[in-house]
N, C-alpha and C positions, 0 to 999 in steps of 0.2 A: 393432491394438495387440498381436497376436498374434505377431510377429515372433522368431521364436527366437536369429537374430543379435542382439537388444538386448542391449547388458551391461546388469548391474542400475544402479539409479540412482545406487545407492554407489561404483560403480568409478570411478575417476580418475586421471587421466594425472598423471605425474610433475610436470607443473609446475602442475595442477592443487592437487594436494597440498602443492606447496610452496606456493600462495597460499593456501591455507586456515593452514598451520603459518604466514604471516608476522601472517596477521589473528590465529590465537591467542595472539601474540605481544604484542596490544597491550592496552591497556587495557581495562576494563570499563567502556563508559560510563552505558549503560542495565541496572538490572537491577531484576525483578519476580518476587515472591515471594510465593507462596501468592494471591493477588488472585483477589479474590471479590467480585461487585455481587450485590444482590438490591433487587427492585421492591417496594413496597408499594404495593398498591390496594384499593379497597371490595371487589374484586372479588378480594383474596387476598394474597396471595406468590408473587413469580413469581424466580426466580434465572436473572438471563443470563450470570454467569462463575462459575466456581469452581476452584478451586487453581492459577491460572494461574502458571508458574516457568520464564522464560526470561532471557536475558542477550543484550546487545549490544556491541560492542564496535566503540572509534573506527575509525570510516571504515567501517565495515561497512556494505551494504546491506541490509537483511534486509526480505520481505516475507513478508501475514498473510493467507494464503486461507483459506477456508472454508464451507462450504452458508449459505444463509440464512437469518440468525435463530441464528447463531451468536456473536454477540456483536461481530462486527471494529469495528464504530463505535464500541460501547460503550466497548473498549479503549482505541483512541485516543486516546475524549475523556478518560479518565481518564488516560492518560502527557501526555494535556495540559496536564491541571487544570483542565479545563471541564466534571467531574463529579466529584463525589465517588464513592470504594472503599468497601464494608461489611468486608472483612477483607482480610490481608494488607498487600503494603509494595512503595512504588513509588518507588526508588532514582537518582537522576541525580547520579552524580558521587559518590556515596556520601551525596547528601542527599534529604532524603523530600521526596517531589511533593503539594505542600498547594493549590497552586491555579495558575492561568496566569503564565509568567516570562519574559522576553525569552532564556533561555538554550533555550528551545525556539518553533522553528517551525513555524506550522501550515496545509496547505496543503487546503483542503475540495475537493468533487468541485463545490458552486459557485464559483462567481469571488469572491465575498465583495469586490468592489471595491467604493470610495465608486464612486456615479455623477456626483455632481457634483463630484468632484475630478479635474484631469488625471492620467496614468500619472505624471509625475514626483512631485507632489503624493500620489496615493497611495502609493508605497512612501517619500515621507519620512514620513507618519505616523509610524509605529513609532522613529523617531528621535527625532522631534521629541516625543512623549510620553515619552521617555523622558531628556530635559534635553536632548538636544544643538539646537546653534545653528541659525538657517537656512539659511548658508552649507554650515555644517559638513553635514545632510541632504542638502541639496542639492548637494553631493559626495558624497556616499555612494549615494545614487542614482542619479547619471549612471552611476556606478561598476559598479551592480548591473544597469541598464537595458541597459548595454555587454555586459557579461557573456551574458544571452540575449538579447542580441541586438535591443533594444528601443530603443538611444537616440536613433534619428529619430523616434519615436514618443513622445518625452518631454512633448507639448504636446497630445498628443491626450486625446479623452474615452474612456471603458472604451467605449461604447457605439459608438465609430467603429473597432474592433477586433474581429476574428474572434474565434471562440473561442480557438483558439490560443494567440491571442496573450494574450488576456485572462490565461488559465492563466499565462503567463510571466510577467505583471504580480503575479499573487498568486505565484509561487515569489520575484519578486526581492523582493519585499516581504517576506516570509518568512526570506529569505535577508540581509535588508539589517541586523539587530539580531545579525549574523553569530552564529547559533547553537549549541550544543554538539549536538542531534537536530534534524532536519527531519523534520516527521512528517506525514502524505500518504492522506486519505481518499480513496479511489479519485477523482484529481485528473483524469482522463483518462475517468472514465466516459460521461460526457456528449459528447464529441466522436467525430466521424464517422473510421472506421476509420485512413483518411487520415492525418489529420493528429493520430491518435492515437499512430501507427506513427512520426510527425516529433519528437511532443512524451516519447517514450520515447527516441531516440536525445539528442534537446537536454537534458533530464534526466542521461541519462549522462554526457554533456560534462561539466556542469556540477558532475555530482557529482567526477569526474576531477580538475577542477582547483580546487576550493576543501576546504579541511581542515571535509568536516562528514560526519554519521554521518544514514543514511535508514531512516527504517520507514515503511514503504509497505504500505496498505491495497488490495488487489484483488480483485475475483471473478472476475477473466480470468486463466487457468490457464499461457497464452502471455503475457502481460505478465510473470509475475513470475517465470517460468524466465530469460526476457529481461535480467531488470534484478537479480537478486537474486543476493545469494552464499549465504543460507540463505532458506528458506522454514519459515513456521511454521505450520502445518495445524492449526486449530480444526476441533473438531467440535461441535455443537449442542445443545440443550437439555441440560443449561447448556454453554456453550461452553467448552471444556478445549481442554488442548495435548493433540493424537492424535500427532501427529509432526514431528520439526525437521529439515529433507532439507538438506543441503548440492548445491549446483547443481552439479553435474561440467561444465559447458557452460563449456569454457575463455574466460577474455576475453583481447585484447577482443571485446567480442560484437556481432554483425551479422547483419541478419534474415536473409541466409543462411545462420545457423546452426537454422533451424527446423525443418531437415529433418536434419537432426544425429542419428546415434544416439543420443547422448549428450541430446540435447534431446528425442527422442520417447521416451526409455525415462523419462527425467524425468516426463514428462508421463504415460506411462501409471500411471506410481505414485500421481500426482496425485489420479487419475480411479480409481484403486482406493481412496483414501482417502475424497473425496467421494463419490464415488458408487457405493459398494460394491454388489454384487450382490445382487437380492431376496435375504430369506429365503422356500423354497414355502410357498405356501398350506397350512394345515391341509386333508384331502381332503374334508371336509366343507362348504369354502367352496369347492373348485376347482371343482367341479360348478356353481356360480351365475354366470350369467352373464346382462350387464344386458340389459333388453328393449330392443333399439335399433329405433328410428320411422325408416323409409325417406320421405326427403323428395326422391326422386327418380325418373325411370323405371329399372326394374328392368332394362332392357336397355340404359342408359345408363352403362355401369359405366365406372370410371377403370383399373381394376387388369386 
């Protein structure tokens, strides 16, 4: 990462710029201000956010790295309303977030499908709980099932489905109460590199051609250069906002963009935020060094 040709992470091509100036152009849909959680236990107070203030803005992608133990979950479930905030103000649409709404959806790193409902069946849920007809879900469905790419699959059980595909069954389900945020706990962790690399390209698509806005939860550092037009860099106990990097990685984006200057000076910024360089040892502890037990022949060496 030592590369002296990288440009900084902030440099950006001309039409780069103009897509950042057309997104600040639009609304505000998401915004969070001052947001603070703290735990209570027998065992104390523990604080996992504190002063958290950032903004999103429709159609935007914006994704939230961070070490762990930094808080990314907690966040989440709070723009969810699947937790409660101890301070601050969490803004959709300029209304406060008091609990779960069909104007947001939420997509977990498990499948969260019924099992004994078929795929069509589970993404009419969300409809169907929410007044509309059989008919009428059951066209909203096929609708959504088409979209990624699932509607021969309308009859099957979650359980006769790769992972993959599962994942695509909770986005269209997600997607089907058509949302104002889609919001996305590392959705892809759990799947084998493969077809995690498939389900970040269909993701894309998806986001291209329907009117919704993503925050996206990750701890893969290449995922979210990948898919994001801002990233948001928590840092840990208690998790803060350390920095908001705008992606200079022109779209549209293709994984041969990963060897991109513009994607590896990204990434090196990334990797200086998380994973900053020791501070040295005080010289009084450099000199300690642990007793290590050879559990081998001593002429048996690797190195």
């Amino acid at each position: 990462m030592n590369d002296q040709n990288l440009p900084s992470y902030l440099d950006q091509s001309e039409a780069v710029r103009a897509r950042f100036d057309r997104i600040n152009q639009r609304e505000t849909i998401l915004e969070v201000r001052g947001l603070g959680k703290r735990y209570r236990s027998p065992q104390g107070e523990t604080e996992a956010l504190r002063g958290i203030d950032f903004s999103v803005r429709r159609r935007e992608f914006v994704c939230v790295i961070g070490p762990s133990g930094c808080g990314k979950s907690t966040l989440i479930r709070i723009l969810a309303g699947l937790e409660d905030h101890t301070s601050g103000d969490v803004l959709l649409d300029g209304k406060p977030v008091t609990g779960p709404g069909q104007d947001r959806g939420m997509v977990f790193q498990g499948y969260s499908l019924f099992p004994w409902l078929t795929v069509k069946k589970n993404v009419m849920f969300g409809p169907q709980m929410n007044g509309r007809s059989h008919d009428e879900a059951e066209r909203d469905a096929r609708t959504w099932l088409e979209l990624v790419g699932l509607d021969k699959f309308a009859d099957a059980y979650p359980h006769q489905l790769s992972g993959g595909m599962r994942q695509r069954v909770a986005i269209a389900r997600a997607l089907v109460n058509q949302p104002r945020i889609l919001l996305m706990d590392e959705p892809f962790g759990a799947l084998d590199a493969q077809t995690r690399s498939k389900m970040q390209s269909h993701l894309i698509d998806i986001w291209k051609n329907i009117d919704v806005t993503v925050l996206f939860i990750t701890h893969d550092l290449d995922e979210a250069i990948y898919l994001a037009d801002r990233i948001l860099v928590l840092k840990a106990h208690p998790g803060e906002v350390q920095e908001v990097i705008e992606v200079s990685v022109p779209r549209p984006r293709s994984p041969g963009q990963f060897n991109s200057s513009e994607f590896r000076a990204t990434k090196a910024r990334l990797e200086e935020l998380i994973h900053p360089a020791p501070e040295p040892l005080p010289e009084d502890e450099q000199a300690v060094k642990p007793h290590m037990i050879r559990f081998t022949d001593v002429h048996d060496n690797v190195e």
